[in-house]
C-alpha positions in Angstrom: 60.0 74.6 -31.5 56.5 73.7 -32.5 53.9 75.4 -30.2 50.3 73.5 -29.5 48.6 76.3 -28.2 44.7 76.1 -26.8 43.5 79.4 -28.2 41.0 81.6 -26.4 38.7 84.1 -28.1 38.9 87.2 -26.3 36.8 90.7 -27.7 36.3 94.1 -26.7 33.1 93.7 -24.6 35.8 93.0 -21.4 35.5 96.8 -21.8 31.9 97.9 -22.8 32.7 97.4 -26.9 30.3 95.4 -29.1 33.0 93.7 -31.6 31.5 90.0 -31.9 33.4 86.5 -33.1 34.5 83.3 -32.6 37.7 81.0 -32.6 37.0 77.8 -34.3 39.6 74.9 -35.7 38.6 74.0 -39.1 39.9 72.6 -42.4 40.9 76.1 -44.1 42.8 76.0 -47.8 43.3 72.1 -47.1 45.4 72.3 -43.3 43.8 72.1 -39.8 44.2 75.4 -38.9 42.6 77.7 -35.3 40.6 80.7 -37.6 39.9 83.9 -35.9 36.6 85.4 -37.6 34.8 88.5 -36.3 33.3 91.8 -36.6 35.4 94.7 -35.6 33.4 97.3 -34.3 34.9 100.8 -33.3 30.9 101.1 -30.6 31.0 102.3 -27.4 35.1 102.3 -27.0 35.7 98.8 -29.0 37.8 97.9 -31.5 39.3 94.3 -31.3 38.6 90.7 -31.6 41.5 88.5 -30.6 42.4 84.7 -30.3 45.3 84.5 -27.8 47.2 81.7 -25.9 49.4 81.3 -22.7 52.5 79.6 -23.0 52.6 78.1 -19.7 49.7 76.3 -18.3 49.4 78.2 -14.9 50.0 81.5 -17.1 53.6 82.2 -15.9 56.4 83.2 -17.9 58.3 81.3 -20.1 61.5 81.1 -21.1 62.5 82.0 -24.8 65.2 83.3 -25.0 66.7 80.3 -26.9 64.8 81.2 -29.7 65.2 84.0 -32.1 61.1 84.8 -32.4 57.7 83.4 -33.8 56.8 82.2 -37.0 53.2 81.7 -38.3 52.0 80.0 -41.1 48.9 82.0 -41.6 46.1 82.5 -44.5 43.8 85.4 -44.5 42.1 87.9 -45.8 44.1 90.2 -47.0 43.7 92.4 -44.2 46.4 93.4 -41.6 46.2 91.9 -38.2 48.5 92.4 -35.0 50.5 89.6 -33.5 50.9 90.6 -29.7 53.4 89.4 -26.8 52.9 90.0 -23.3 55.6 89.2 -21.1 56.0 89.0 -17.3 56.9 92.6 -17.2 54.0 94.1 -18.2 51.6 94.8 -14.9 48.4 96.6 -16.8 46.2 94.3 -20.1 46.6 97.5 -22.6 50.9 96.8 -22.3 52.3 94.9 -25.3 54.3 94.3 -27.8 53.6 94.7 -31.0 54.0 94.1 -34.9 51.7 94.0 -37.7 51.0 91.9 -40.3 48.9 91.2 -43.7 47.4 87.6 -43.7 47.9 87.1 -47.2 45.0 84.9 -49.5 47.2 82.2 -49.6 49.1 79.8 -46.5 52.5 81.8 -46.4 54.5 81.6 -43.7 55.6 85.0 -41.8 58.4 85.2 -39.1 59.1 88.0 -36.4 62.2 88.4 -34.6 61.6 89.6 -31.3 63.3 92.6 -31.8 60.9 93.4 -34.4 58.2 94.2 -31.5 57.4 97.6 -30.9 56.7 98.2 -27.1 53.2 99.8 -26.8 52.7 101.8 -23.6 55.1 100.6 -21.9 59.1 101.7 -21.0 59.9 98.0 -20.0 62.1 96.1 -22.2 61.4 93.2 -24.2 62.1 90.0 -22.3 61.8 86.6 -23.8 62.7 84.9 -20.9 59.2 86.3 -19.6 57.4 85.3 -22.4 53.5 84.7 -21.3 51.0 85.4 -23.7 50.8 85.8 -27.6 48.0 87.0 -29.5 46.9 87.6 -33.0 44.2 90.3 -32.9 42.1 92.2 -36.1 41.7 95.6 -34.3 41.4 99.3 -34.6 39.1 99.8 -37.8 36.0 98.5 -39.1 36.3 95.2 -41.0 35.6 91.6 -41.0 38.1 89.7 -39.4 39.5 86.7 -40.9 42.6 85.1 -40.2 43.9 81.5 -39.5 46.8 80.0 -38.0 47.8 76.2 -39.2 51.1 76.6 -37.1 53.5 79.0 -34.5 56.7 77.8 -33.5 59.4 79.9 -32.1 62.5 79.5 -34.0 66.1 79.9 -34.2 67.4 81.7 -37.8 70.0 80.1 -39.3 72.8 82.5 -40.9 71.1 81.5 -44.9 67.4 82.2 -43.2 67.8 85.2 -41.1 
C-alpha cells in the first residue's frame, strides 16, 4: 500500500538542543523525493533532526496489521539514520520503536518487518493495529544529515520476497 505522507520537520530544540534543518521535496538522483537535511548537534542535550508523518489525519491509530512492515526507497549519504514507529501504546514522545538504517549513495530500496523494531524505553508490545506515527530521524552523533525518501509503502512479503 503506497503511503502519501505530508512530512513534518521536527528537531531537538522541542527540548533546549540547537540541531538545525529543513524538510524539502525536490528532484534528488532524477525522482521527486521529501529530503531530510540538517545539522546534528550533540549542544545543550540535542541530538536529532527528524522528518516524520501521521498516518491518520486526526493523528489516531491506524490499522496495519494487514501488512507485513515498511519499505523505503531511500538515497543518502552514506550515513545511518533511524526509521521510528510510534503506536497508540506509547503515552510519553521518547517511546519508540526502532531500527537503523544506512541510506546508501544510490536510490535502493530497504524494507523492515515489523518485528524487526526494537522497542526503546518502553515494555509495551509492538502493535500495528495502533500504528500512528513514522519517522526517519539522523540522530545521536555529530554529522550532516542527508537522507531522502522517493517512496514508503507498507507491504505484504510474498514467500520468494520475504
Amino acid at each position: 500500500m503506497e503511503l502519501s505522507p505530508d512530512w513534518e520537520f521536527v528537531a531537538d530544540t522541542v527540548m533546549g538542543g540547537v540541531s538545525r534543518g529543513q524538510v524539502t521535496r525536490e528532484m534528488v538522483g532524477g525522482r521527486q523525493a521529501t529530503r531530510l537535511t540538517g545539522a546534528v548537534s550533540l549542544e545543550n542535550n540535542g541530538g536529532f533532526v527528524q522528518m516524520a508523518f501521521d498516518l491518520a489525519e486526526d493523528g489516531g491509530p491506524f490499522d496495519a496489521s494487514e501488512w507485513d512492515g515498511i519499505e523505503l526507497e531511500v538515497r543518502g549519504n552514506d550515513e545511518a539514520y533511524d526509521l521510528r514507529l510510534r503506536t497508540d501504546r506509547l503515552t510519553r514522545p521518547w517511546q519508540s520503536f526502532r531500527a537503523d538504517f544506512v541510506a546508501p549513495a544510490e536510490w535502493t530500496l530497504l524494507r523492515f518487518p515489523f518485528e524487526s523494531f526494537e522497542p526503546h524505553r518502553t515494555d509495551a508490545p509492538f502493535e500495528p493495529s495502533g500504528l500512528r506515527r513514522v519517522g526517519v530521524l539522523g540522530i545521536g552523533r555529530v554529522f550532516d544529515a542527508d537522507v531522502a525518501v522517493s517512496a514508503i509503502r507498507l507491504y505484504v512479503a510474498r514467500p520468494d520476497t520475504a
